[in-house]
Residue frames as a rotation matrix with the C-alpha (Angstrom) as fourth column:
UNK 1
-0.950 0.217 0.224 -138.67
-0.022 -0.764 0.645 -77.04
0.311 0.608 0.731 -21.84
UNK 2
-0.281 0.603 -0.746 -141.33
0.479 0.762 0.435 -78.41
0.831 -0.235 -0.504 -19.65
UNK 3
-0.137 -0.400 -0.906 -140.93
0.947 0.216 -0.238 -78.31
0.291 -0.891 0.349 -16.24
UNK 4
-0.733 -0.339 -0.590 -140.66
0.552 -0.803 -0.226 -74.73
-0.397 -0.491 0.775 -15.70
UNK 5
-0.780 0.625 -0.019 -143.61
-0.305 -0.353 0.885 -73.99
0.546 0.696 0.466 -17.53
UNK 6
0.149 0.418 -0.896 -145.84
0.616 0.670 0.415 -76.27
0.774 -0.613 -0.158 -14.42
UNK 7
-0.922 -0.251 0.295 -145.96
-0.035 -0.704 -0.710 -73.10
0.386 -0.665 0.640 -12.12
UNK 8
-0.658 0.462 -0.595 -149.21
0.604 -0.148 -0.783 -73.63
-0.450 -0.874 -0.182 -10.60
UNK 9
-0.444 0.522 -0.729 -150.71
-0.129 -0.842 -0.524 -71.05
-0.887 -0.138 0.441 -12.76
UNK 10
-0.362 0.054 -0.930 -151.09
-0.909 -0.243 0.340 -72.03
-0.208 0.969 0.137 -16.53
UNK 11
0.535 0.787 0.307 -153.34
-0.693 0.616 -0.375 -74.10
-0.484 -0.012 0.875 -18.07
UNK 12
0.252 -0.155 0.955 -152.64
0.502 0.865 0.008 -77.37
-0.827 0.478 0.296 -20.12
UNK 13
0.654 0.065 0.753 -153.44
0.756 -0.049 -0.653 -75.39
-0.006 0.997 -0.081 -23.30
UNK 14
0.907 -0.421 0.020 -150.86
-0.417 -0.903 -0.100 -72.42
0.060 0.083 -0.995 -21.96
UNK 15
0.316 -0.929 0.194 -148.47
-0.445 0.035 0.895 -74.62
-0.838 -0.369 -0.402 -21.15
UNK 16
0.283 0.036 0.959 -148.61
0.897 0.345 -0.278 -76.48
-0.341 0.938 0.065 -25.02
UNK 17
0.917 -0.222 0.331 -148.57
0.003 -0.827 -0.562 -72.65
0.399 0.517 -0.758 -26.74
UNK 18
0.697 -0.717 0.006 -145.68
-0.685 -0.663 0.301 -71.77
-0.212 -0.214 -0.954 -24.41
UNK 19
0.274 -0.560 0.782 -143.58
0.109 0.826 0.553 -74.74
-0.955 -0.066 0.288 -24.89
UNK 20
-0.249 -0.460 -0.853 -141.07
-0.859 -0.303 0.414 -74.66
-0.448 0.835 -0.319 -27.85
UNK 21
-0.966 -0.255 -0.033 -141.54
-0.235 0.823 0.517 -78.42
-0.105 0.507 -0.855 -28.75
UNK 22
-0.605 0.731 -0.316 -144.72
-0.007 0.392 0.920 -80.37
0.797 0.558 -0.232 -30.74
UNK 23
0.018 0.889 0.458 -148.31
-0.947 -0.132 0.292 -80.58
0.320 -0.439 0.839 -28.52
UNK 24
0.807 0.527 -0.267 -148.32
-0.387 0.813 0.434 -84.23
0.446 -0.246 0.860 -28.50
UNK 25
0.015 -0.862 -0.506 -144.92
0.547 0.431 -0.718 -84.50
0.837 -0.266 0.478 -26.94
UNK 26
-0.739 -0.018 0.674 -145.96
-0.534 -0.594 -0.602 -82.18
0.411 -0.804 0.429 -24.16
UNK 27
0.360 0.882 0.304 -149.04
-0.861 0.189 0.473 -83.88
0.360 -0.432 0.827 -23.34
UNK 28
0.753 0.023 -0.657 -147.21
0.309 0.870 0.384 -87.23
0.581 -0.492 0.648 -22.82
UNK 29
-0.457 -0.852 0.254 -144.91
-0.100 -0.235 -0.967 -85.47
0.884 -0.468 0.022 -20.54
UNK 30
-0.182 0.764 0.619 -147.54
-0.753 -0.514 0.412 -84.07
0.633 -0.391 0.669 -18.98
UNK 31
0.875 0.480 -0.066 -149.15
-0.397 0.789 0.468 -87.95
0.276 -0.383 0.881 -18.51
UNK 32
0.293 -0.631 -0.718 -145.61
0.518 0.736 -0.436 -89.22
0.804 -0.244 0.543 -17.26
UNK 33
-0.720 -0.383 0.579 -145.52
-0.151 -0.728 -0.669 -86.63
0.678 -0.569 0.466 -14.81
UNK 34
-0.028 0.734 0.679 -148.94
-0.971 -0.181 0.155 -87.44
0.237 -0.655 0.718 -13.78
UNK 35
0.680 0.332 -0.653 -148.67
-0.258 0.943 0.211 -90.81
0.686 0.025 0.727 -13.42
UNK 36
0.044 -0.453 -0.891 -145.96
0.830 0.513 -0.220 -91.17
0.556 -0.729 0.398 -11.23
UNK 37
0.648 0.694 -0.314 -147.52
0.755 -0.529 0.388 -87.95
0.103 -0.488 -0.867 -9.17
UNK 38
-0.567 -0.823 -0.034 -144.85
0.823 -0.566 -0.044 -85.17
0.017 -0.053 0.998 -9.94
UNK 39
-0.999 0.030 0.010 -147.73
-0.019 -0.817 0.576 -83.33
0.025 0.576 0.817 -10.70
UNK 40
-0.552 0.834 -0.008 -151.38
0.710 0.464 -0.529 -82.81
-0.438 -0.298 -0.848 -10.20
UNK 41
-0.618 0.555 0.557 -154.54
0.128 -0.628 0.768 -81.20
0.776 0.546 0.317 -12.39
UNK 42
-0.591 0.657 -0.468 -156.96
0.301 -0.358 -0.884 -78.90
-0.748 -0.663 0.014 -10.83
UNK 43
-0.006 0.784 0.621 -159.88
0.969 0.157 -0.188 -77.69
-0.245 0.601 -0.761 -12.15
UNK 44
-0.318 -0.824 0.468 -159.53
0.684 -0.542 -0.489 -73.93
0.657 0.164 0.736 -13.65
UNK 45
-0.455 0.306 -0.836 -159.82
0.753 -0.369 -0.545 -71.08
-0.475 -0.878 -0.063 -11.41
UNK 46
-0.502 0.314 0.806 -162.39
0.606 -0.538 0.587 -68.66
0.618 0.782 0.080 -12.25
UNK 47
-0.990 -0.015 0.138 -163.88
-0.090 -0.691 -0.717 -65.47
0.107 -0.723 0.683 -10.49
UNK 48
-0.226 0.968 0.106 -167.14
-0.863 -0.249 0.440 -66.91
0.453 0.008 0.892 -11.06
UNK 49
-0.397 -0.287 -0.872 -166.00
0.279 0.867 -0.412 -70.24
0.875 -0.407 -0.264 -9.32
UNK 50
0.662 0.211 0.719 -167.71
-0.694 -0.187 0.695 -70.80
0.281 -0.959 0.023 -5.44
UNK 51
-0.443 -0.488 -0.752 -164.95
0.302 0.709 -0.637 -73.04
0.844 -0.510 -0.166 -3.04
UNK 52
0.588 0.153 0.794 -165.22
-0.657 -0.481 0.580 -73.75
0.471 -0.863 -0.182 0.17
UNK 53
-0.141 -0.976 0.167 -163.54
-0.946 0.083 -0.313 -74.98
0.292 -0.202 -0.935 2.71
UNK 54
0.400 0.628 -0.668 -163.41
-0.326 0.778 0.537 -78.80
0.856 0.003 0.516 4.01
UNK 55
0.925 -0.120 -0.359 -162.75
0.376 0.414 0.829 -80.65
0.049 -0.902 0.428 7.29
UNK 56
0.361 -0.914 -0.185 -159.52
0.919 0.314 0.240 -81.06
-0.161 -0.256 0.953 7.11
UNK 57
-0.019 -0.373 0.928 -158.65
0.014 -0.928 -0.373 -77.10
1.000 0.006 0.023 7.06
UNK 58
0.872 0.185 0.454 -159.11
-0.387 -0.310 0.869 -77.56
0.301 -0.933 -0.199 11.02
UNK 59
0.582 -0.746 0.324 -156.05
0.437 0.623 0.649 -79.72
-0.686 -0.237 0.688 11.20
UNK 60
0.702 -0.529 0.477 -154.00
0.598 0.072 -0.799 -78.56
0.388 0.845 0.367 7.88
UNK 61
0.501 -0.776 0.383 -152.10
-0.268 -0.560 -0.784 -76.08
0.823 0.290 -0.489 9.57
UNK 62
0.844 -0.304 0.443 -150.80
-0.135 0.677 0.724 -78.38
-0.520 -0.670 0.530 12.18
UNK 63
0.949 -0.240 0.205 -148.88
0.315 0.773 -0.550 -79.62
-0.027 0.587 0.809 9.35
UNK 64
0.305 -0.553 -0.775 -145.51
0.000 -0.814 0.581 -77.85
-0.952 -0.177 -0.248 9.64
UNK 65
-0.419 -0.537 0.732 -144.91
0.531 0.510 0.677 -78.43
-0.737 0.672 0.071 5.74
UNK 66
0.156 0.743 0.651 -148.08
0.792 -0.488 0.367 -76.64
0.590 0.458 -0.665 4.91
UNK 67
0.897 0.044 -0.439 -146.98
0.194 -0.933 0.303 -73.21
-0.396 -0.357 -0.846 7.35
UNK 68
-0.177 -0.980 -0.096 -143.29
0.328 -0.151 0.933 -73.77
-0.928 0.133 0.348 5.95
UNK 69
-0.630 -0.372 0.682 -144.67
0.727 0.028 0.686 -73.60
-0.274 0.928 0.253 2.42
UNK 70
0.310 0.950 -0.051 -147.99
0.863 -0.303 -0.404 -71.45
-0.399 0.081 -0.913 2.45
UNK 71
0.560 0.095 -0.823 -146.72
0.165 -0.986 -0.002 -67.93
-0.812 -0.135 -0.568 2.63
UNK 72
-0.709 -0.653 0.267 -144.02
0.087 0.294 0.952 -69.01
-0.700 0.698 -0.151 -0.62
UNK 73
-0.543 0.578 0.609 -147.04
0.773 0.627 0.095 -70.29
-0.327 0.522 -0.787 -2.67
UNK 74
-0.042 0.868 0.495 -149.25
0.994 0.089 -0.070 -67.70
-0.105 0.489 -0.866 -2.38
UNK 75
0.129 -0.606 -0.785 -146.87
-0.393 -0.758 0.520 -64.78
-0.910 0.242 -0.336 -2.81
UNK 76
0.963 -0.068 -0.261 -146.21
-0.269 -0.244 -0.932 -66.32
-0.001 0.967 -0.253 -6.03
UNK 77
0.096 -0.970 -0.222 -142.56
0.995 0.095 0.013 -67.27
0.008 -0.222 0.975 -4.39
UNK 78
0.173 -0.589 0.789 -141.92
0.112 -0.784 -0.610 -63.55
0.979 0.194 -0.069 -3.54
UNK 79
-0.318 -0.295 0.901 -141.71
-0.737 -0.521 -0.431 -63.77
0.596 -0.801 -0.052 -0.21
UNK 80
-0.141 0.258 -0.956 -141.87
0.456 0.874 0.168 -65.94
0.879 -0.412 -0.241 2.67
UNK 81
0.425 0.553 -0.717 -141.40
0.894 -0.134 0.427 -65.19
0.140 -0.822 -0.551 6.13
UNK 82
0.954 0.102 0.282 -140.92
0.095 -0.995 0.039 -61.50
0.285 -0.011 -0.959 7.21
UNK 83
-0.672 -0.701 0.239 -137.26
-0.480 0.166 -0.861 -62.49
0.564 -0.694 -0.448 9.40
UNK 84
-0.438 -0.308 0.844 -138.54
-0.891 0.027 -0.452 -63.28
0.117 -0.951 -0.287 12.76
UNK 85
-0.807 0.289 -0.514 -140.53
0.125 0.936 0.330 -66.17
0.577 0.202 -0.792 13.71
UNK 86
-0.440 0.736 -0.515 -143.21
0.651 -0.134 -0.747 -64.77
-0.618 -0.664 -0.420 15.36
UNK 87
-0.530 0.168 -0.831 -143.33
-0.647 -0.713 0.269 -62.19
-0.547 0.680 0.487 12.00
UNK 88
-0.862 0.097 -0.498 -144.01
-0.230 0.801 0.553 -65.89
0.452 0.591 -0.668 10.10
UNK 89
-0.693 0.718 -0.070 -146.38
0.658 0.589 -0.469 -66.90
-0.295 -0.371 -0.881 12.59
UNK 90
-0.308 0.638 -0.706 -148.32
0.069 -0.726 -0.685 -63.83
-0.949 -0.259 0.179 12.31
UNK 91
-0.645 0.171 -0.745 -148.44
-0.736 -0.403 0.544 -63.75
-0.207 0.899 0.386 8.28
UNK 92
-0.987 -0.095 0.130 -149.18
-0.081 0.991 0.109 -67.26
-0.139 0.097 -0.986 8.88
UNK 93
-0.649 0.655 -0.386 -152.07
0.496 -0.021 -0.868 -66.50
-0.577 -0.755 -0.311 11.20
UNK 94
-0.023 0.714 -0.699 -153.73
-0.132 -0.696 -0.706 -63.83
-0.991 0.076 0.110 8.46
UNK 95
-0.689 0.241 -0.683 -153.54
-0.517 0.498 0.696 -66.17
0.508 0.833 -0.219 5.54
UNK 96
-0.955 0.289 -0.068 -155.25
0.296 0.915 -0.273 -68.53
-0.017 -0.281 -0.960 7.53
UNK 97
-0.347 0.885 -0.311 -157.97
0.300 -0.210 -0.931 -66.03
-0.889 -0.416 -0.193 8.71
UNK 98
-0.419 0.373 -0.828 -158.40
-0.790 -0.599 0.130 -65.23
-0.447 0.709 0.545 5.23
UNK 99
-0.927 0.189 -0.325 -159.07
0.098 0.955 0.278 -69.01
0.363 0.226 -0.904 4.09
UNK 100
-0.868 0.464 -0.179 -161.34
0.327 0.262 -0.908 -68.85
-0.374 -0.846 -0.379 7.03
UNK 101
-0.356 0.736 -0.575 -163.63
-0.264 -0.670 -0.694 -66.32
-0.897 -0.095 0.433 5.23
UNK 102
-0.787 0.111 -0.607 -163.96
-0.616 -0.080 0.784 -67.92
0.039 0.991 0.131 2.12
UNK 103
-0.581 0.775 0.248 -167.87
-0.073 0.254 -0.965 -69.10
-0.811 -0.579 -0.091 1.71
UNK 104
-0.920 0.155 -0.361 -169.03
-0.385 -0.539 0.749 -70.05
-0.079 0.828 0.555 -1.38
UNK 105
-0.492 0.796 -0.351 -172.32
0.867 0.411 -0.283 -70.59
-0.081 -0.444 -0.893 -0.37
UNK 106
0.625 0.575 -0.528 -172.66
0.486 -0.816 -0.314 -66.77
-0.611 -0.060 -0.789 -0.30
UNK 107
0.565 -0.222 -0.794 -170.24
-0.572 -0.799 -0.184 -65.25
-0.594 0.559 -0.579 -2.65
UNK 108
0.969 0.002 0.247 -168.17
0.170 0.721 -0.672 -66.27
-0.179 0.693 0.698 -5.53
UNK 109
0.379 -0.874 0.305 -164.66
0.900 0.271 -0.342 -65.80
0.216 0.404 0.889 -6.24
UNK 110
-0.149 -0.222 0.964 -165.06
0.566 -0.818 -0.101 -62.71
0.811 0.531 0.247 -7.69
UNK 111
0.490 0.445 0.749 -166.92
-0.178 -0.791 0.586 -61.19
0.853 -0.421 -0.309 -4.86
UNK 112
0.784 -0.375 -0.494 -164.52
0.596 0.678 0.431 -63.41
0.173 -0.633 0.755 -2.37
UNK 113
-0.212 -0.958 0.195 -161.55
0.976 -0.216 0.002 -61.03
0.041 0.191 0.981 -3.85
UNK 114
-0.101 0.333 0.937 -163.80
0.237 -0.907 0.348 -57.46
0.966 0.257 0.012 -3.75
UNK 115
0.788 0.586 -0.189 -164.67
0.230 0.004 0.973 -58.17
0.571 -0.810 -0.132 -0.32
UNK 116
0.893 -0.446 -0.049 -161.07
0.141 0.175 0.974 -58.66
-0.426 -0.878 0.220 0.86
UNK 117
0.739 -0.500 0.452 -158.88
0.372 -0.258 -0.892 -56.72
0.562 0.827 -0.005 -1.83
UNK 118
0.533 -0.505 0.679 -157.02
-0.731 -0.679 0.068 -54.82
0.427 -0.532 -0.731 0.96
UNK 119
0.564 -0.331 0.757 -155.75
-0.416 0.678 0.606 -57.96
-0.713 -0.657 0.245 2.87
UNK 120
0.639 -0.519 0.567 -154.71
0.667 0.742 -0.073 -59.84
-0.383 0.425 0.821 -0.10
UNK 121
0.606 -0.623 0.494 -152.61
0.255 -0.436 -0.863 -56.80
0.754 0.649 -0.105 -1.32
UNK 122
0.731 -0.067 0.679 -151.70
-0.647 -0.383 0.659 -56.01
0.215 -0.921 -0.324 1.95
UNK 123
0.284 -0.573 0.769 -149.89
-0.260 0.726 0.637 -59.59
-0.923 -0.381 0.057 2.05
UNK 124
-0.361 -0.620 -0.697 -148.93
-0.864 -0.058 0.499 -59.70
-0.350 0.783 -0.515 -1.30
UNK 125
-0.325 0.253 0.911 -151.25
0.285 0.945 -0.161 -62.91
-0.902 0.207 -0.379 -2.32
UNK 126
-0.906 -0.069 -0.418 -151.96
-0.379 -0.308 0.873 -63.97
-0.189 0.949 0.253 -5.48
UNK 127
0.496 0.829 0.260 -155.79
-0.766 0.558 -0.319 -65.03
-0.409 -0.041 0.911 -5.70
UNK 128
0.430 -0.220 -0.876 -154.33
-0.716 0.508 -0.479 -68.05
0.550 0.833 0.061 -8.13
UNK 129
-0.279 -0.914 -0.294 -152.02
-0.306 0.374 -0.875 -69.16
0.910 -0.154 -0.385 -6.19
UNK 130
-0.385 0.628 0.677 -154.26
-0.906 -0.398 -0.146 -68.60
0.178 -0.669 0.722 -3.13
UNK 131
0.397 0.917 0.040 -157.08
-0.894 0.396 -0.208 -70.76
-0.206 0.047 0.977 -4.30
UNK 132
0.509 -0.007 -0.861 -154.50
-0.552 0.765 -0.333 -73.42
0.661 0.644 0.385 -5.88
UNK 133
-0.730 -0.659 -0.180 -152.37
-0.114 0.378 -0.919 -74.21
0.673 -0.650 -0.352 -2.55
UNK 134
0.040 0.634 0.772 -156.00
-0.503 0.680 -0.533 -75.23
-0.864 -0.367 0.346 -0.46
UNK 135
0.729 0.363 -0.580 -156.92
-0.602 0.743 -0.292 -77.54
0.325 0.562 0.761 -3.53
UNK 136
0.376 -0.468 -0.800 -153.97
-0.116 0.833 -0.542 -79.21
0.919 0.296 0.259 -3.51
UNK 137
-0.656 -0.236 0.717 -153.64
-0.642 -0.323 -0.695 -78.96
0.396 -0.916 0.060 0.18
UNK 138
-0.322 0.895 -0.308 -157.49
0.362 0.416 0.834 -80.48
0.875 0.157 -0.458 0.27
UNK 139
-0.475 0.560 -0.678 -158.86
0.536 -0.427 -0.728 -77.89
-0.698 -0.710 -0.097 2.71
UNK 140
-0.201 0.776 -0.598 -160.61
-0.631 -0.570 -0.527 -76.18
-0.749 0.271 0.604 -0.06
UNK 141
-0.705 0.253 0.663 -162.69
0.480 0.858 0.183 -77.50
-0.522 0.447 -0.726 -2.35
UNK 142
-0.928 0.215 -0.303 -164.76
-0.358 -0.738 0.572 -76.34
-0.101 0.640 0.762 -5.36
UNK 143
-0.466 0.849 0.250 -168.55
-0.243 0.149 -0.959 -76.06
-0.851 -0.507 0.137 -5.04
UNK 144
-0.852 0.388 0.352 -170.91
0.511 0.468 0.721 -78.06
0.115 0.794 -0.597 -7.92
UNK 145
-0.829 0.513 0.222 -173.32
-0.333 -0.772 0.541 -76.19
0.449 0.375 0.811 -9.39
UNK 146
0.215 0.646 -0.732 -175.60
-0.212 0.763 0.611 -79.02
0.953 0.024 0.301 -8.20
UNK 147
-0.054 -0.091 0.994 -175.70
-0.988 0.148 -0.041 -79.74
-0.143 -0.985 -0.098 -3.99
UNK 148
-0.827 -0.348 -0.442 -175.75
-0.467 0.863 0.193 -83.37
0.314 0.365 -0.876 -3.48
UNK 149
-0.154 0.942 -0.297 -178.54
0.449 0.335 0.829 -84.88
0.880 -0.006 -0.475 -1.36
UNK 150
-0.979 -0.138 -0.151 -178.71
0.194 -0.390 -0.900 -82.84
0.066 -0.911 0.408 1.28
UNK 151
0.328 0.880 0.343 -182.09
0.773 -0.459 0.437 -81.46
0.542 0.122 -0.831 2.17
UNK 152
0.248 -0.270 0.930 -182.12
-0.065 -0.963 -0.262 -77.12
0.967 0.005 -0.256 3.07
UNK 153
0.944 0.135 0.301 -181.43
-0.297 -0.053 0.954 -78.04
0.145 -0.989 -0.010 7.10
UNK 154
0.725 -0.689 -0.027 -178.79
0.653 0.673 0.347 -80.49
-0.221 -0.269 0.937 6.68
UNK 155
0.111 -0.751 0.651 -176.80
0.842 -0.278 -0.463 -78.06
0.529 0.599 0.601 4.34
UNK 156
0.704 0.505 0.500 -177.93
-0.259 -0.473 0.842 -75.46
0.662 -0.722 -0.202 7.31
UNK 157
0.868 -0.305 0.391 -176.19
-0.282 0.344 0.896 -77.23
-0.408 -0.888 0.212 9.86
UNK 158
0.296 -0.948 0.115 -173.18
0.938 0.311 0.156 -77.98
-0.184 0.062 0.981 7.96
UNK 159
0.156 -0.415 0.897 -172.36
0.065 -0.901 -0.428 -74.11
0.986 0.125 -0.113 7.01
UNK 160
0.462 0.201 0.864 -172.86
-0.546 -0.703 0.455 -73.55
0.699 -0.682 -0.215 10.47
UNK 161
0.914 -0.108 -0.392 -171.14
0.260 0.897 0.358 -76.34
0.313 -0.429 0.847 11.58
UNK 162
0.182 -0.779 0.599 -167.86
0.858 -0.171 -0.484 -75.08
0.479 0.603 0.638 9.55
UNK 163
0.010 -0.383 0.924 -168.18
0.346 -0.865 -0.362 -71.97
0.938 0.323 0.124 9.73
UNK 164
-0.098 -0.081 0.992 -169.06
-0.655 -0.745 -0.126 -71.18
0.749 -0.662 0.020 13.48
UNK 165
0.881 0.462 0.106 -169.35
-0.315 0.403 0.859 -74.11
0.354 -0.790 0.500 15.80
UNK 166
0.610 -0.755 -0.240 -166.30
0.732 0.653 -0.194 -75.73
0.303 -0.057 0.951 15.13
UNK 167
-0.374 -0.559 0.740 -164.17
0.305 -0.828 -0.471 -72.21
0.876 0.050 0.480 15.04
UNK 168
0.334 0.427 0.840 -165.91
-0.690 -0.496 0.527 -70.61
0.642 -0.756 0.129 17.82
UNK 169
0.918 0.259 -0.300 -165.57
-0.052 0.830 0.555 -74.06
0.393 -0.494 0.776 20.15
UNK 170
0.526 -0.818 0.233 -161.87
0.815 0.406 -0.414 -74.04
0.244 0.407 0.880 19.19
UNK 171
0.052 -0.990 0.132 -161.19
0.498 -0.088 -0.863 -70.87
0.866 0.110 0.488 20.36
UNK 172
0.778 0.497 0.384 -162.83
-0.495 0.108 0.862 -71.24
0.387 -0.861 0.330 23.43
UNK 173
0.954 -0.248 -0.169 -160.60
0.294 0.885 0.361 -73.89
0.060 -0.394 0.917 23.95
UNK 174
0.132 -0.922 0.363 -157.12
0.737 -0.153 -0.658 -72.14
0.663 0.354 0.660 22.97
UNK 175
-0.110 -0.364 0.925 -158.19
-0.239 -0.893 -0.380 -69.34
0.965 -0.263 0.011 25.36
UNK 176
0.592 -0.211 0.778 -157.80
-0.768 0.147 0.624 -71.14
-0.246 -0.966 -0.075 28.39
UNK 177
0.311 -0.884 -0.350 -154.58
-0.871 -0.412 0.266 -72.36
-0.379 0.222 -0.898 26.97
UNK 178
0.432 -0.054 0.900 -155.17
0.286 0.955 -0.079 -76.11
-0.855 0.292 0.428 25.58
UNK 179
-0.525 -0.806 -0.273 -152.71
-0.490 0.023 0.872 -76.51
-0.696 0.591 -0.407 22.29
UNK 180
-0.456 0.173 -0.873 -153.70
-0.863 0.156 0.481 -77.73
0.220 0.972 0.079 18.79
UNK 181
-0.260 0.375 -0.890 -153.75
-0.053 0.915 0.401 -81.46
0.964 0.151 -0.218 19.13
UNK 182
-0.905 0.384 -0.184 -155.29
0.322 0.335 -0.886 -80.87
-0.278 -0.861 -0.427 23.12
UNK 183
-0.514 0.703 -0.491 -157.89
-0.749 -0.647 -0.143 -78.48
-0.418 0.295 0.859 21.14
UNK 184
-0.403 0.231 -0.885 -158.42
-0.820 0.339 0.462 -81.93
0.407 0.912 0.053 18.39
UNK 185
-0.739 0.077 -0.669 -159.33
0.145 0.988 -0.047 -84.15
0.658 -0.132 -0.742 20.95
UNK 186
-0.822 0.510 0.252 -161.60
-0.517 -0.483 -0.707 -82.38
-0.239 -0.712 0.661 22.99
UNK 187
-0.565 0.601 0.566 -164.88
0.603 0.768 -0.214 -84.84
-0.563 0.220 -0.796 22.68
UNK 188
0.453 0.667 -0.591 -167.19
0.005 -0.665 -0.747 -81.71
-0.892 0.335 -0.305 21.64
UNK 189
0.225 -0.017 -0.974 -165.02
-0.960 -0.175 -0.219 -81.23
-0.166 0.985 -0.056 18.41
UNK 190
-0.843 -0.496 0.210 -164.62
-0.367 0.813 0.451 -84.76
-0.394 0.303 -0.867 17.91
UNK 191
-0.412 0.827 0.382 -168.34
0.543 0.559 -0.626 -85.06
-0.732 -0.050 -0.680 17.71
UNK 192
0.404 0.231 -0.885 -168.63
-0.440 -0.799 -0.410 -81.84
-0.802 0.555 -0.221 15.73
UNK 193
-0.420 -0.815 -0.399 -166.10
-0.710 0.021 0.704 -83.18
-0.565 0.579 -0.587 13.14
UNK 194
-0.560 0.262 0.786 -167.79
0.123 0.964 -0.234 -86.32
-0.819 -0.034 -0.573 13.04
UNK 195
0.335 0.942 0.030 -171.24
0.500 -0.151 -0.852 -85.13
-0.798 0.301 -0.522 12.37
UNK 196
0.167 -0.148 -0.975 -169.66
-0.467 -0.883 0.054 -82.93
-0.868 0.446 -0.216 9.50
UNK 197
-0.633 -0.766 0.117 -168.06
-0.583 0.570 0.579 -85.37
-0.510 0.298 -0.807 7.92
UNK 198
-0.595 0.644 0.481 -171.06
0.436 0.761 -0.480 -87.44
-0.675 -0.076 -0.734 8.14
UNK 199
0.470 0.744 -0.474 -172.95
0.157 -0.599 -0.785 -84.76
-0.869 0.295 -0.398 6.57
UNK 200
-0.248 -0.804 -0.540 -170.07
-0.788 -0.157 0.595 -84.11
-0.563 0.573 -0.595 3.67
UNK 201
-0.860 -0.314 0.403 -169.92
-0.202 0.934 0.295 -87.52
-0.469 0.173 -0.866 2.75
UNK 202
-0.310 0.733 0.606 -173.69
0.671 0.620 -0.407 -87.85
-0.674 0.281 -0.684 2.17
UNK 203
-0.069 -0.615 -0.785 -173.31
0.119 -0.787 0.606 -84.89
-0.990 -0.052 0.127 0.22
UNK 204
-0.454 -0.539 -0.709 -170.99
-0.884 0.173 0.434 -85.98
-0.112 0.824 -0.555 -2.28
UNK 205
0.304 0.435 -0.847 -172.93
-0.815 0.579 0.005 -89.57
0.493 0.689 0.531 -2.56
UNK 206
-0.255 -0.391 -0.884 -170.69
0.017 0.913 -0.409 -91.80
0.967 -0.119 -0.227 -0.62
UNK 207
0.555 0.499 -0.665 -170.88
0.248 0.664 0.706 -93.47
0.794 -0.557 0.245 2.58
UNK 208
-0.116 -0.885 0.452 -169.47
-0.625 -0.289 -0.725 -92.70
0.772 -0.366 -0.520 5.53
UNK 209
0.657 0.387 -0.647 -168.27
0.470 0.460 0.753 -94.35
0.589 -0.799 0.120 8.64
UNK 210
0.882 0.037 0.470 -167.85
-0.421 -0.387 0.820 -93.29
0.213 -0.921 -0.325 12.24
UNK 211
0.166 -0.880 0.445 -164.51
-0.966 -0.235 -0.104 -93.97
0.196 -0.413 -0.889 14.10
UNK 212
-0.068 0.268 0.961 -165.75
-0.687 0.686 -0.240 -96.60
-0.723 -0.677 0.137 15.85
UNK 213
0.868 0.476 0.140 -167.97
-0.227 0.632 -0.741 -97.96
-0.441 0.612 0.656 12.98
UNK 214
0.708 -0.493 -0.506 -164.65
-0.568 0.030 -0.822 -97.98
0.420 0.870 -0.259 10.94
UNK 215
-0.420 -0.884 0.205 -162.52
-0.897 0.371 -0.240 -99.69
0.136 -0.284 -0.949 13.58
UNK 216
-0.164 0.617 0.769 -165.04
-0.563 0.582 -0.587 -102.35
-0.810 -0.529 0.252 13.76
UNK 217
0.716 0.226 -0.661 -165.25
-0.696 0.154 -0.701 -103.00
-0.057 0.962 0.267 9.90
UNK 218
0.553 -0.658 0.512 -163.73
0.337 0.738 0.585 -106.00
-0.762 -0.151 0.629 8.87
UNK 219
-0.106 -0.385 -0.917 -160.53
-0.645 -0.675 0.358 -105.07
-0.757 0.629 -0.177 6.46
UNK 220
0.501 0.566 0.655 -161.15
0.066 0.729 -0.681 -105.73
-0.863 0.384 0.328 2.47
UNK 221
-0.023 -0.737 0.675 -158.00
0.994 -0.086 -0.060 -104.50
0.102 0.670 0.735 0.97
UNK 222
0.207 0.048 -0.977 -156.64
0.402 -0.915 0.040 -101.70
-0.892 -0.401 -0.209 -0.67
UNK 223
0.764 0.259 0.590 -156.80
0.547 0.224 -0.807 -100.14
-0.341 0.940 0.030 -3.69
């Protein structure tokens, strides 16, 4: 009476109302579900909400798990691929570029979904469903009202990092005919990536280290 109520779209408190059985006997489902990771909380989606995207959207669709499932997800499960496999690649290809445009740096949700109402109906996405398969993907990420320490350059040079060096560099590289993981080693976006990262990291507060620096570190466990 659970289970099927965990769609990706409803909140804790929708999924308590809709359930037939007591509140506190859903919630410790809930926490046995999350504990042994059947299940994961996001934060809710709202049209006044800013995401963007993070590193690891240059690499996520490498994954062939994340192009097998994407177009499922954020139809809502109404569709996947068109038949062909080059139809798939292509729906693939214009979810992605739509990820690509999301900036919440300059617009919010709301204006994320005014800007680009034709496309997502066009492909049948649900925003929801959209926004909730990068979270749990971790190529998107939801922007804090609050920046971290950046100062107005650094955060400068990472938008622009994201949004047009790295892309632009990349498809420089694909058009004279280098492949994904010949595209991921190329030193220029290794150094780009880096320096993002680097810049990300100090961000959010924490530390970061460099390839190198990190293969050099002595190990101190794991948590």
């Amino acid at each position: 009476p659970v289970l099927p109520l965990v769609d990706g779209v409803r909140t804790v408190q929708q999924i308590v109302d809709a359930s037939p059985i007591d509140e506190e006997s859903v919630l410790l489902i809930l926490r046995h579900l999350l504990h042994f990771r059947f299940i994961t909380m996001i934060d809710e989606i709202r049209l006044d909400c800013r995401y963007r995207l993070t590193p690891e959207f240059h690499t996520a669709f490498e994954n062939p798990s994340v192009v097998a499932d994407v177009l499922v997800y954020v139809t809502g499960g109404t569709r996947g691929s068109r038949g062909s496999f080059s139809d798939m690649e292509a729906d693939v290809q214009a979810v992605m570029a739509l990820y690509a445009q999301i900036d919440g740096w300059d617009q919010t949700l709301g204006e994320f979904r005014e800007v680009h109402a034709e496309e997502l109906k066009e492909q049948g996405i649900s925003l929801r469903h959209f926004v909730t398969f990068g979270l749990l993907q971790g190529f998107l990420e939801r922007i804090d009202s609050v920046v971290g320490s950046l100062n107005t350059n650094e955060i400068e040079e990472l938008q622009t990092l994201r949004s047009i060096r790295i892309p632009r560099r990349k498809q420089q590289l694909k058009d004279k005919g280098l492949t994904s993981a010949q595209v991921n080693k190329d030193p220029e976006i290794k150094e780009m990536v880096s320096r993002m990262k680097q810049l990300k990291a100090k961000e959010m507060g924490r530390g970061y280290l460099s390839d190198a620096a990190a293969d050099s570190a002595p190990e101190t466990g794991r948590t």
